[in-house]
Backbone bond lengths (Angstrom), bond angles and torsions (degrees), N, CA, C in turn:
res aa  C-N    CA-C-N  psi(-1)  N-CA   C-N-CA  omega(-1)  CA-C   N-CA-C  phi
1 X - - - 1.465 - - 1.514 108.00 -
2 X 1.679 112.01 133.09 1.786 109.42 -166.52 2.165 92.68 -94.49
3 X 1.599 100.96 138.41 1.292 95.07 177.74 1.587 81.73 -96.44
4 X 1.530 108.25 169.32 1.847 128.08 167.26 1.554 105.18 -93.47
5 X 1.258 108.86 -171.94 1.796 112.31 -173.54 1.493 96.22 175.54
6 X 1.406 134.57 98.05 1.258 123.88 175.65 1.975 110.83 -93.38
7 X 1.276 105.40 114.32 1.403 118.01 -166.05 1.744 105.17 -69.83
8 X 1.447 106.24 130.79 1.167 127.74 -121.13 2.237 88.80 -121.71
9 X 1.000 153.45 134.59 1.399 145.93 156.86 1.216 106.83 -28.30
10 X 1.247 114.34 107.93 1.543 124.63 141.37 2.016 87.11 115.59
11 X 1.185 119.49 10.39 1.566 119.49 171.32 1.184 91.73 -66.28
12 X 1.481 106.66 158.59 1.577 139.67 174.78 1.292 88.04 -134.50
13 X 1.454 103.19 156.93 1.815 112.62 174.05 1.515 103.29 -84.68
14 X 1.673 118.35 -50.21 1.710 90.37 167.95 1.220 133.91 -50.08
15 X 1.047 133.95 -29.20 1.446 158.50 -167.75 1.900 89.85 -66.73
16 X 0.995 99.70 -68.26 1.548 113.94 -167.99 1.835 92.75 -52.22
17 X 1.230 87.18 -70.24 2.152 102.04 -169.91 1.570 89.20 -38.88
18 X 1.772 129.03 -42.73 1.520 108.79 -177.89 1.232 118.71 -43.88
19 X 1.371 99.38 -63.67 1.638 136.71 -143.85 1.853 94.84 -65.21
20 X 1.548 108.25 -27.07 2.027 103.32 173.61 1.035 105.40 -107.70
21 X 1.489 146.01 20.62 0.998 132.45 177.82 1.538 119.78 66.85
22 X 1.282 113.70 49.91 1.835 109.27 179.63 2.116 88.61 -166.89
23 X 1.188 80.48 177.56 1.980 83.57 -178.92 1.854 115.56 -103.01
24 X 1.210 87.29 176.26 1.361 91.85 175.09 1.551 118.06 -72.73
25 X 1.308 108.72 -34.39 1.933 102.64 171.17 1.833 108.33 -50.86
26 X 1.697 97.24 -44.50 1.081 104.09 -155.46 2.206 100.64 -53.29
27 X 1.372 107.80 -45.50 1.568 118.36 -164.84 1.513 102.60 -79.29
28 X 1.461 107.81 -5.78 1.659 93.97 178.07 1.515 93.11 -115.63
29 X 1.425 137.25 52.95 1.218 145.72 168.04 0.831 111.54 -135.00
30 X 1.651 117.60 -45.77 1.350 126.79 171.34 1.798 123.55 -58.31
31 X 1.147 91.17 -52.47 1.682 116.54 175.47 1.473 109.09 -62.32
32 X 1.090 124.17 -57.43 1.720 137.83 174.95 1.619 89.39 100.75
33 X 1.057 103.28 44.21 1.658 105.51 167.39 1.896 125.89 -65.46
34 X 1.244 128.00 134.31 1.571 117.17 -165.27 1.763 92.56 -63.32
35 X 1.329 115.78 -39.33 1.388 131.29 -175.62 1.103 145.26 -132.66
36 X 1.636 135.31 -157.05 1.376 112.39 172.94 1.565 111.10 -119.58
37 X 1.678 93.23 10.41 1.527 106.72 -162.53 1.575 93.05 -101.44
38 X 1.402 127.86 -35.90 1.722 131.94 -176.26 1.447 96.88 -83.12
39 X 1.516 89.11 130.50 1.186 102.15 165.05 1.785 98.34 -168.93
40 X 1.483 107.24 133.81 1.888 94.01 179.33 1.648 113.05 -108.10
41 X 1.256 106.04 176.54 1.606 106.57 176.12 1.420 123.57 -75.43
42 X 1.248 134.06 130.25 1.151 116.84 -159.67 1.558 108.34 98.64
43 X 1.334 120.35 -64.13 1.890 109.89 -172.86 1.680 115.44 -43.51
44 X 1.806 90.31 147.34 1.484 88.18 -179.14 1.331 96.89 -117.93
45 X 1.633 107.46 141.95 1.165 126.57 179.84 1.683 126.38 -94.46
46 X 1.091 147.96 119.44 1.093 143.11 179.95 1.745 108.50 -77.34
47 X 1.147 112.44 139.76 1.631 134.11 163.56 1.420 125.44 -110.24
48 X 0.919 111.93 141.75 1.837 112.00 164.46 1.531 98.90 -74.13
49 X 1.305 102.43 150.10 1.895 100.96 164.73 1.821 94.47 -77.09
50 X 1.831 100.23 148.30 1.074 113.59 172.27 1.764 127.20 -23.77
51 X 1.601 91.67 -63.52 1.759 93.79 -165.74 1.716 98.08 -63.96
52 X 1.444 115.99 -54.78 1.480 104.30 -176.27 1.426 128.64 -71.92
53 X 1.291 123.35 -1.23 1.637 140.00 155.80 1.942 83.27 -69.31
54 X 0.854 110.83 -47.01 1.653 87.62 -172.55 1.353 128.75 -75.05
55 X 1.433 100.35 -35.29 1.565 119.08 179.62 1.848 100.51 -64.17
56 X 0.964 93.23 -54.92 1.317 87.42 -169.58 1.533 140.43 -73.05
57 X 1.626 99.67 -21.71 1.501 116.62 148.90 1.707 107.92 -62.46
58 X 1.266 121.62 -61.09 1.502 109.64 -171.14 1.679 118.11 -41.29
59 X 1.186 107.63 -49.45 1.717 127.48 163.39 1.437 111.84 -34.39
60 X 1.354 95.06 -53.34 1.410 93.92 -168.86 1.976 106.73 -69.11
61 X 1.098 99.99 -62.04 1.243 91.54 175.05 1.400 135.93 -88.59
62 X 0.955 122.74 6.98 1.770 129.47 134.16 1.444 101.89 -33.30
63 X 1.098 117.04 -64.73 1.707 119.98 -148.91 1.701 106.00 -57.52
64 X 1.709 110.57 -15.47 1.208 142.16 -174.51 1.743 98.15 -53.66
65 X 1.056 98.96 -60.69 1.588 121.00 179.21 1.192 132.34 -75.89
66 X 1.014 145.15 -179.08 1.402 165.48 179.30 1.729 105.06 -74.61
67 X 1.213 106.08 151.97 1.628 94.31 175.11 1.479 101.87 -117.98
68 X 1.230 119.98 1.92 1.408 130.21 160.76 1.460 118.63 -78.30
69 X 1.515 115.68 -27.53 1.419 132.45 -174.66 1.617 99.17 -66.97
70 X 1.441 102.87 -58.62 1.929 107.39 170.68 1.018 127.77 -65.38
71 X 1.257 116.69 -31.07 1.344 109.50 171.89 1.923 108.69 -78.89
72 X 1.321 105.93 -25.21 1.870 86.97 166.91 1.238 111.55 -49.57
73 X 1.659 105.84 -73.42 1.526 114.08 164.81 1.386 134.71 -5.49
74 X 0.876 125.15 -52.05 1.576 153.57 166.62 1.242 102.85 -62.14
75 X 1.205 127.33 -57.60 1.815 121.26 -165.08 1.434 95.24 -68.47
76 X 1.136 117.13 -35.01 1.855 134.42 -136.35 1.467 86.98 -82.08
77 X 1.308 118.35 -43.05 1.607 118.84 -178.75 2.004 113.88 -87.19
78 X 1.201 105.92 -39.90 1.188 110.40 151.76 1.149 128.53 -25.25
79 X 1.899 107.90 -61.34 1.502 98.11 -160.25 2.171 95.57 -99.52
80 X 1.575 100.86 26.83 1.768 90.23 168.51 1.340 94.73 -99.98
81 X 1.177 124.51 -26.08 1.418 137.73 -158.97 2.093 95.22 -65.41
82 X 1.137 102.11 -65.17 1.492 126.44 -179.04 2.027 98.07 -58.01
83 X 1.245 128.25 -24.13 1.192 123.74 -159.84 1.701 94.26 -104.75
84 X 1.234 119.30 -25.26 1.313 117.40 164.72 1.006 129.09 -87.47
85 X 1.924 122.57 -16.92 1.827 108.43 164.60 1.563 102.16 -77.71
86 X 1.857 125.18 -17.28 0.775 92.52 -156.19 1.945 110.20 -97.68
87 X 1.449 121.50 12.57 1.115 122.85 134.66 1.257 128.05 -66.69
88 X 1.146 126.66 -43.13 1.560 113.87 -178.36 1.372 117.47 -58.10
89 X 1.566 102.98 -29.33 1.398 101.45 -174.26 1.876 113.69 -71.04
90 X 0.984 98.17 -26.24 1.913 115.10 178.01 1.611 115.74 -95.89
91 X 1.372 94.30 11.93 1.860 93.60 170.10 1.632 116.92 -70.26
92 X 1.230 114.32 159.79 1.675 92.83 -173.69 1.763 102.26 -108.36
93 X 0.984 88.23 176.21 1.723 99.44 -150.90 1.654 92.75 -96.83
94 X 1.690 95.20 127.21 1.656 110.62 -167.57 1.735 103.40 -91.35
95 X 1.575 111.84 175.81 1.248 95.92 160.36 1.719 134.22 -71.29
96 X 1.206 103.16 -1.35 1.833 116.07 -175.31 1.395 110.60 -144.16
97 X 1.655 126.57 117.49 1.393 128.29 -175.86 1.821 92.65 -29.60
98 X 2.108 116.39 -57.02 1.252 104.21 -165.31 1.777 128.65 -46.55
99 X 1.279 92.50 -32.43 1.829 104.01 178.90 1.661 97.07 -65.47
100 X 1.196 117.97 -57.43 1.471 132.00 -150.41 1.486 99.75 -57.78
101 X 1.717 116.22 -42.84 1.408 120.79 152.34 0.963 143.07 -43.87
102 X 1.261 93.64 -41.99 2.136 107.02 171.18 1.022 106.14 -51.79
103 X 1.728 125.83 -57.17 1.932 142.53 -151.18 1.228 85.79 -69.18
104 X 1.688 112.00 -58.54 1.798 90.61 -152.44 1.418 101.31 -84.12
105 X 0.873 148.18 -9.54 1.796 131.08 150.41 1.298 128.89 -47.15
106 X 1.537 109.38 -33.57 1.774 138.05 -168.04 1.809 95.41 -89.56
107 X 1.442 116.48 -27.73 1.491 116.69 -178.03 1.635 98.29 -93.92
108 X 1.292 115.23 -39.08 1.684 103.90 179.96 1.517 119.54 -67.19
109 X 1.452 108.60 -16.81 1.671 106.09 -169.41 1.434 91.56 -101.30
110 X 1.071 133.42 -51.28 1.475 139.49 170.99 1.569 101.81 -19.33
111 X 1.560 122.20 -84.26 1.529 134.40 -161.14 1.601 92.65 -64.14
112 X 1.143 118.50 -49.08 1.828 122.02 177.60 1.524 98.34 -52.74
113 X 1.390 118.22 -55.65 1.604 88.34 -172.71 1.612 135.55 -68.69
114 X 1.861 83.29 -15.94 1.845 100.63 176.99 1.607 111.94 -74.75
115 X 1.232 114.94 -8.31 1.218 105.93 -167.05 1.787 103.52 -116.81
116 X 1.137 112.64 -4.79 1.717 128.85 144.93 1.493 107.15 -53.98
117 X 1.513 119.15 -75.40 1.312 124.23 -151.56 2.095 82.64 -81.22
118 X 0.621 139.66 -19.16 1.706 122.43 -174.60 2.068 108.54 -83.65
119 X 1.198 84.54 -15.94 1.779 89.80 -159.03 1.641 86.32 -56.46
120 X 1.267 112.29 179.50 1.805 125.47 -160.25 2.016 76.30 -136.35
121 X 1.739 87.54 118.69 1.442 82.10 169.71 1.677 134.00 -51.22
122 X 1.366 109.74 164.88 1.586 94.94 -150.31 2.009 87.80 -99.73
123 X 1.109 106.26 172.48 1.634 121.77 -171.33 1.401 90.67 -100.71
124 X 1.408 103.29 143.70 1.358 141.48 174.22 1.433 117.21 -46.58
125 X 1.352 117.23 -0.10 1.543 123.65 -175.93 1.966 79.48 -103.29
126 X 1.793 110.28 -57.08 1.642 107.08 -150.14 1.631 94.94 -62.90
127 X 1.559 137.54 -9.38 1.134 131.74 178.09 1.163 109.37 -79.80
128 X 1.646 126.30 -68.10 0.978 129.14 178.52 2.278 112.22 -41.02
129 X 1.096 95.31 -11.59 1.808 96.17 -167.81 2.117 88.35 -85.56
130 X 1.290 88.63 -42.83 1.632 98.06 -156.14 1.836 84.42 -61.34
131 X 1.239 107.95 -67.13 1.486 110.23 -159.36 2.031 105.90 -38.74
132 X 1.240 110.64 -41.40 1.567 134.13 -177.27 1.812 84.32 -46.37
133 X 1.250 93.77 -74.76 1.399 108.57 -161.70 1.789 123.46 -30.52
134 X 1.961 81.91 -43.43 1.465 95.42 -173.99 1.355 113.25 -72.19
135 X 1.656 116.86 -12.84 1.445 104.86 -159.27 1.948 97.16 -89.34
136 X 1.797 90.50 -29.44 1.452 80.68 175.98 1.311 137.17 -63.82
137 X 1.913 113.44 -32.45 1.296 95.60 167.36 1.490 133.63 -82.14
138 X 1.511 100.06 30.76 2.003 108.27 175.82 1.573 95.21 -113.99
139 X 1.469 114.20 3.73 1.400 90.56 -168.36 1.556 128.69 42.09
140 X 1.319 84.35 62.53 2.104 101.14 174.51 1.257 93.60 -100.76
141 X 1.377 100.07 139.15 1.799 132.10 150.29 1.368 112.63 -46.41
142 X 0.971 129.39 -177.24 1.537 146.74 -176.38 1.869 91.96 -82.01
143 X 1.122 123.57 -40.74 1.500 114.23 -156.43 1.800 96.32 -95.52
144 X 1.040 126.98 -17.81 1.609 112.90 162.93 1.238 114.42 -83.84
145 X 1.965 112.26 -42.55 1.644 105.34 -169.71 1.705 96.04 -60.53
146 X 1.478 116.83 -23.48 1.409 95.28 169.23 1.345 136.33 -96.72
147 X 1.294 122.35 8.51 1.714 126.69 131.92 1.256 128.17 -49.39
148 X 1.260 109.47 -38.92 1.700 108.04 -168.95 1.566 110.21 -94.86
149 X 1.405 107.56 -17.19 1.234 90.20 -177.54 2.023 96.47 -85.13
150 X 1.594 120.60 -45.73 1.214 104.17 -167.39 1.409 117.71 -72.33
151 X 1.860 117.87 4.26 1.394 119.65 155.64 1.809 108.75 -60.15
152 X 1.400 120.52 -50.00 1.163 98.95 -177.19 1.433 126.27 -76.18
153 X 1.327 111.56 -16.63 1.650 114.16 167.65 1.397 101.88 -56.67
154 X 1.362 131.15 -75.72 1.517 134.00 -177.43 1.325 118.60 -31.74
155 X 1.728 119.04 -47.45 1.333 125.16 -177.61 1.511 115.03 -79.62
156 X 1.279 98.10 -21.74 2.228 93.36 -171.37 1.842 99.97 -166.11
157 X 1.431 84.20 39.02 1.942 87.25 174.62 1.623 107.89 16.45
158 X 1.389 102.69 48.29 1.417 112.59 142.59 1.729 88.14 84.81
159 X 1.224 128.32 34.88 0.995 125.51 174.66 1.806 123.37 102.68
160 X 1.070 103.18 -25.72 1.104 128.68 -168.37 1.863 138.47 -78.52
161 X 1.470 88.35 -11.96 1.696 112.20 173.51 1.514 105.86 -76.93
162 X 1.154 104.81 122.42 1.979 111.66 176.86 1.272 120.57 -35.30
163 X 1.208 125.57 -15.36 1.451 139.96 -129.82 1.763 104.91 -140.71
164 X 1.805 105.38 -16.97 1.322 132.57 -169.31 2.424 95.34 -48.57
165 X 1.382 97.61 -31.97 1.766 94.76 -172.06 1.402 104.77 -141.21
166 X 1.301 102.05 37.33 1.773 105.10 167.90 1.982 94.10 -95.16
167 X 1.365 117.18 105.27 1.281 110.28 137.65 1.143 152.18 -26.63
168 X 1.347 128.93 117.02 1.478 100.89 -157.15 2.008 80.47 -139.31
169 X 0.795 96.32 -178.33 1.799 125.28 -169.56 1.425 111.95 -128.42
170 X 1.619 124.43 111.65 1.386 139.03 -173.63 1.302 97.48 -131.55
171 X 1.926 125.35 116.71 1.026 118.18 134.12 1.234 164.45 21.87
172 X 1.219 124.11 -54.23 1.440 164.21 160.97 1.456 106.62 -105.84
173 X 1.177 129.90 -61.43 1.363 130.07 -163.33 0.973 118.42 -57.03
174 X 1.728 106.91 -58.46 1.646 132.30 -157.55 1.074 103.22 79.93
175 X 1.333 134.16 -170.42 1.825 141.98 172.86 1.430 96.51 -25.11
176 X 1.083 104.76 127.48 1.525 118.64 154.79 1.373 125.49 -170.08
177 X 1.238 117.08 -167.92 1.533 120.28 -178.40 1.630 95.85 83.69
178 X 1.407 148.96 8.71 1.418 138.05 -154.17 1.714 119.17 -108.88
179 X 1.205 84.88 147.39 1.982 77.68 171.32 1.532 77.60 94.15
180 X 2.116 88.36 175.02 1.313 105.52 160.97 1.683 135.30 -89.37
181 X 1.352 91.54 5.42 1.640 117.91 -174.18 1.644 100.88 -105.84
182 X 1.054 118.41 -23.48 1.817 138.00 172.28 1.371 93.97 54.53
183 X 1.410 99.58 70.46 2.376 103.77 175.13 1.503 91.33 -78.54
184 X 1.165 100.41 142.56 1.859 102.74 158.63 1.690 113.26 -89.56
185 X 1.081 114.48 166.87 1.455 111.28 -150.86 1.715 86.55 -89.71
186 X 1.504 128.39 -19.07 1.419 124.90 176.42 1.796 110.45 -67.63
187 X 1.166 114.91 -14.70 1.438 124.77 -168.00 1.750 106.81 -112.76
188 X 1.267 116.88 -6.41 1.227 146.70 -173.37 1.883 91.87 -84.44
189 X 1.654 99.63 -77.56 1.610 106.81 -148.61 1.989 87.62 -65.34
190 X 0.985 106.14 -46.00 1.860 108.55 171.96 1.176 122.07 -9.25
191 X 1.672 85.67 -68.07 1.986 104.59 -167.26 2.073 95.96 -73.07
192 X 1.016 103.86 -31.03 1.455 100.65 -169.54 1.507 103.93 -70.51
193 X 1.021 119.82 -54.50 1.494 108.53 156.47 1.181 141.03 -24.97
194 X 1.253 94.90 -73.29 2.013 98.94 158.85 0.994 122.99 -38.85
195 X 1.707 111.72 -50.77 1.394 107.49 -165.24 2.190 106.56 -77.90
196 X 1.432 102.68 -8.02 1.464 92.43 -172.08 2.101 94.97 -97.18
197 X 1.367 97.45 -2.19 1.450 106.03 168.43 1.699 106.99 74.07
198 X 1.294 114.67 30.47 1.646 134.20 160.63 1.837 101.91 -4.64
199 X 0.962 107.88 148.16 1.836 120.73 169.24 1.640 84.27 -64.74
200 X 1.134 125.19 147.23 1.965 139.95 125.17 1.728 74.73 97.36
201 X 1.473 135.17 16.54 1.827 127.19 167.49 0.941 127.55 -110.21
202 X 1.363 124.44 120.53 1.491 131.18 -179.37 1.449 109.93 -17.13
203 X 1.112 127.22 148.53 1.322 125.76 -175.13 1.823 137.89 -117.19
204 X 1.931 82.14 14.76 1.649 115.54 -170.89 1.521 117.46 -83.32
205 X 1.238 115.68 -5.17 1.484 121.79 -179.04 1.589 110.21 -94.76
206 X 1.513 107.10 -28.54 1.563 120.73 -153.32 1.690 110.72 -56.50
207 X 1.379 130.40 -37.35 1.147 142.75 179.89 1.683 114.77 -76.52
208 X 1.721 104.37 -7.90 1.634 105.32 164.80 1.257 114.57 -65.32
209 X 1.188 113.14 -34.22 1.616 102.07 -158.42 1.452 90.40 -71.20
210 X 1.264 130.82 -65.45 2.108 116.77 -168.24 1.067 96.23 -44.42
211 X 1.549 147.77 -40.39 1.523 131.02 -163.60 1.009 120.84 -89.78
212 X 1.202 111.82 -7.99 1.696 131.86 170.24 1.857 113.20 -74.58
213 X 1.422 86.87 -68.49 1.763 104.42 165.09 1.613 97.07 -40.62
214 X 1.303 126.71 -78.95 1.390 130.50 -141.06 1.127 100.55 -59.97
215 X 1.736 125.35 -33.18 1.340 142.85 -166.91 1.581 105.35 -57.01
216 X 1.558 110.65 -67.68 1.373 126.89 -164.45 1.472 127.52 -156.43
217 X 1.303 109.98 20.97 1.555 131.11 122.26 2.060 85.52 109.04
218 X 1.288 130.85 23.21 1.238 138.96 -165.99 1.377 109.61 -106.46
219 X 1.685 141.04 114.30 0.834 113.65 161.99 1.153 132.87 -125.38
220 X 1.635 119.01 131.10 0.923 174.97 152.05 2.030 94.72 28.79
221 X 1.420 101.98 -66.28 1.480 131.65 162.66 1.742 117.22 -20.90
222 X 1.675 92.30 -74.84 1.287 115.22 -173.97 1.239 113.25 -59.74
223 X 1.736 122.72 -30.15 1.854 113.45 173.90 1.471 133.26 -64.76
224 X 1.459 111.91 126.68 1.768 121.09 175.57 1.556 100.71 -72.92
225 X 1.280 103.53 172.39 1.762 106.69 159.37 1.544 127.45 -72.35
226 X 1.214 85.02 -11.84 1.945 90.04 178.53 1.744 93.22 -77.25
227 X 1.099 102.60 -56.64 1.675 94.72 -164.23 1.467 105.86 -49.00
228 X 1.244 129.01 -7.72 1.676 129.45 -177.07 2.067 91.59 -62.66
229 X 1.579 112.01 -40.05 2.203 95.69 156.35 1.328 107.38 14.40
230 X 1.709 103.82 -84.70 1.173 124.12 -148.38 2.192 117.17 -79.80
231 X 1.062 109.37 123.18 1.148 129.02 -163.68 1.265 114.09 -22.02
232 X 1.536 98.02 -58.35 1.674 115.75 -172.43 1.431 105.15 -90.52
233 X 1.415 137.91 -6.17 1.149 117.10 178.29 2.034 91.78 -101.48
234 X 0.957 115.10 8.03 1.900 110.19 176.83 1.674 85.80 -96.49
235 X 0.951 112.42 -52.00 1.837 116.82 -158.84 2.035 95.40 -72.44
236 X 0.997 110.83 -15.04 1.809 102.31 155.78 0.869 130.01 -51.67
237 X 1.430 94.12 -74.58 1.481 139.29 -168.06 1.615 111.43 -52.70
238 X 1.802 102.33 -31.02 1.277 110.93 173.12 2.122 102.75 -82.31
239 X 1.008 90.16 -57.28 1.173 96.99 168.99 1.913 132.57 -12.45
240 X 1.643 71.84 -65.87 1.901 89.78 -178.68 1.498 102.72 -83.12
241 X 1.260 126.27 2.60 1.474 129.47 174.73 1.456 107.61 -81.45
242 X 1.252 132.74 -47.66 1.455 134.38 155.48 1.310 119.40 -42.12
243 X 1.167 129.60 -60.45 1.232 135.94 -166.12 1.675 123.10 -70.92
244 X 1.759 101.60 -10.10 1.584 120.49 152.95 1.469 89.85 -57.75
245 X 1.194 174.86 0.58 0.900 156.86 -113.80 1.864 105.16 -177.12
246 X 1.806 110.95 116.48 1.466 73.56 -154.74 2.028 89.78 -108.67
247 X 1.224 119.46 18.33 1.494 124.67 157.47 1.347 115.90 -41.80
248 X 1.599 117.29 127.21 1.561 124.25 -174.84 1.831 79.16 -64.07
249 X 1.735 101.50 159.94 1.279 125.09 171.51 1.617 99.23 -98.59
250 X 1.758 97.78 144.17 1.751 115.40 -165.90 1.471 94.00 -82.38
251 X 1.468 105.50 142.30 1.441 112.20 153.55 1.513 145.13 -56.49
252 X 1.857 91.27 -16.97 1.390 119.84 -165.61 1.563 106.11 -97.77
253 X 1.312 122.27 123.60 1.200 121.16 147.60 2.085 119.43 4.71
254 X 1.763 75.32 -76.09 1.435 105.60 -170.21 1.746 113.52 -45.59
255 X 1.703 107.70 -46.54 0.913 127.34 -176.72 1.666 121.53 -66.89
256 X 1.559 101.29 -30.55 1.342 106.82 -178.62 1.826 106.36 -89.05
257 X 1.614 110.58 -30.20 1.622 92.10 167.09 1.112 123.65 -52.27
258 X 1.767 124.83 -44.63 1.454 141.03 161.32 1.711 99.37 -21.56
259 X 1.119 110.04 -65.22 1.560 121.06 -153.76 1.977 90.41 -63.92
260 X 0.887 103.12 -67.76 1.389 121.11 169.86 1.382 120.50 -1.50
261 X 1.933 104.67 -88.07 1.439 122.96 153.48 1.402 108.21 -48.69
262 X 0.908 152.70 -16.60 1.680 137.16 -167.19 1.646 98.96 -94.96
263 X 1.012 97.83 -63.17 2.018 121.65 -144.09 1.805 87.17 -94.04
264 X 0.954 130.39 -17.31 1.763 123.39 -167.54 1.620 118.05 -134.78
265 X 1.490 123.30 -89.18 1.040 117.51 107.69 1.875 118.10 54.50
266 X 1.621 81.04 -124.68 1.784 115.89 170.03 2.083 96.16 81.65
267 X 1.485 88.69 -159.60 1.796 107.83 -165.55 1.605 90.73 -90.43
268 X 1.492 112.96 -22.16 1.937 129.75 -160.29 1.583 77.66 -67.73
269 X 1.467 131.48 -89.35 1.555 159.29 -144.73 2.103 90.00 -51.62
270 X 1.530 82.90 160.31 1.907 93.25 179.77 1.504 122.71 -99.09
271 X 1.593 92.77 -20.66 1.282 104.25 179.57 1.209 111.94 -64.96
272 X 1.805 112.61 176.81 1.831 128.16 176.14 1.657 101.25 -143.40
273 X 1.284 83.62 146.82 1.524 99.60 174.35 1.409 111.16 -48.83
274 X 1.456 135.97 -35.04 1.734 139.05 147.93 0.962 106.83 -21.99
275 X 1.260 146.13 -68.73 1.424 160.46 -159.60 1.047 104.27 -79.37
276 X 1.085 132.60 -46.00 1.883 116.48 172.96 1.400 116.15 -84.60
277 X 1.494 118.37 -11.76 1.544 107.16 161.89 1.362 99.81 -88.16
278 X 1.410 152.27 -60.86 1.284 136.83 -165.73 1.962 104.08 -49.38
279 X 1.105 105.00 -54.71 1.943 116.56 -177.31 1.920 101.39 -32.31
280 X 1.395 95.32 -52.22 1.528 100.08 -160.70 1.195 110.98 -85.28
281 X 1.609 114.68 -16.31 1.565 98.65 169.32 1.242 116.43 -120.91
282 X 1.608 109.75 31.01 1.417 133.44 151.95 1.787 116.90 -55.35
283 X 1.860 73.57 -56.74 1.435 94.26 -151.13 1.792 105.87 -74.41
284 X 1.776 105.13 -17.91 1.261 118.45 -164.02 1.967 102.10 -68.67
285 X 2.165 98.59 -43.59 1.059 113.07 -162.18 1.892 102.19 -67.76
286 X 1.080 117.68 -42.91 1.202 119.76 170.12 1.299 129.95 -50.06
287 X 1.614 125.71 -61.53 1.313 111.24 164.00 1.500 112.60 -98.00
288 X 1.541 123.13 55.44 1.406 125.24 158.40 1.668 102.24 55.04
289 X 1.177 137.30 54.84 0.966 138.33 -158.44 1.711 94.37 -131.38
């Protein structure tokens, strides 16, 4: 179903792409706009309604992937899903349901966190699957799934830097450097905010978590920074860190290091936008990518 939008003095099309929940590629595709910069007073813009702007991006880029890749995905969350009733169900019985609640929460995060720090880092194919994975359940275009994936090449050569889940301790930061997306835990508690929709917080993340859930059964809510371990919950987390951000994403390489250093990055980080275009089409030239 197409919603309308009559563009208003002083609209921007990102502004707009915020304000419905979809992007600026998305309204200058829809629209048949020359750009993202034209737009007049008075024009009416067509939208997808939310859920089917979503459905139908995810589709689209699923098809991107493997259908074996999702269906790992799928089991992979499945069988945490199945590994957590089936502690709760074997918690032992306290003197007060309230205590008895405490243990088995304190026993589910406990074995969950042991089984984070035991996992055998994953190979450069199970990253590259996870990162795929993640873009599909945001329903990304070609020009974000290709931000996020050459964010994680830049940050942990795709997983693969020794150093990719050494914790480390920053000043300013707190935990950071982690995962294969390397969120700092200050950019971590942020997005979680948003996404739990905090008093005095932007209010543009809040509708991820159902599309997240609906996507691949994860929610959004329930993740610590440790669980960032796991591939696809770092490559979110990076994920929903952009999308604080309400600038259409560049088509260009060039454009997305820009985005990179600005929005991730920052003036704090050592890296340069040089380094993430040489990194990514390092990494492209090597495995024929």
């Amino acid at each position: 179903m197409d919603l309308n939008y009559t563009v208003k003095e002083g609209d921007t099309v990102p502004q707009i792409a915020a304000d419905n929940n979809t992007t600026a590629e998305e309204v200058v595709r829809k629209n048949n706009l020359r750009d993202s910069n034209y737009v007049q007073v008075g024009q009416v813009l067509k939208f997808v309604a939310e859920e089917d702007s979503y459905e139908a991006q995810a589709n689209a880029t699923a098809a991107k992937i493997t259908a074996g890749q999702v269906a790992s995905e799928r089991n992979r969350v499945q069988a945490e899903k199945e590994k957590a009733r089936s502690l709760l169900s074997k918690a032992v019985k306290g003197p007060s349901q309230e205590k008895q609640t405490r243990e088995e929460a304190a026993q589910f995060k406990a074995v969950k966190r042991g089984d984070l720090k035991s996992r055998p880092q994953e190979t450069r194919e199970e990253v590259e699957s996870a990162v795929a994975t993640v873009s599909s359940y945001f329903g990304d275009g070609p020009d974000a799934t290709a931000l996020l994936r050459e964010v994680v090449i830049k940050e942990s050569n795709m997983g693969q830097n020794p150093n990719t889940y050494k914790m480390v301790t920053d000043g300013k930061l707190g935990r950071g450097r982690f995962g294969v997306a390397q969120v700092d835990e200050v950019s971590f508690n942020d997005t979680l905010a948003r996404l739990r929709g905090d008093k005095g917080q932007p209010q543009g993340l809040v509708s991820q978590v159902r599309k997240i859930k609906a996507a691949s059964g994860i929610d959004l809510l329930d993740v610590e920074y440790e669980d960032l371990r796991d591939p696809v919950l770092s490559a979110m987390f990076a994920r929903l860190h952009f999308m604080k951000n309400p600038d259409p994403i560049s088509s260009t390489v060039e454009g997305r290091a820009a985005a990179w250093k600005k929005h991730y990055n920052s003036t704090a980080g050592k890296g340069t936008a040089q380094q993430y275009i040489d990194e990514a089409r390092f990494y492209g030239n090597k495995w024929n990518q």
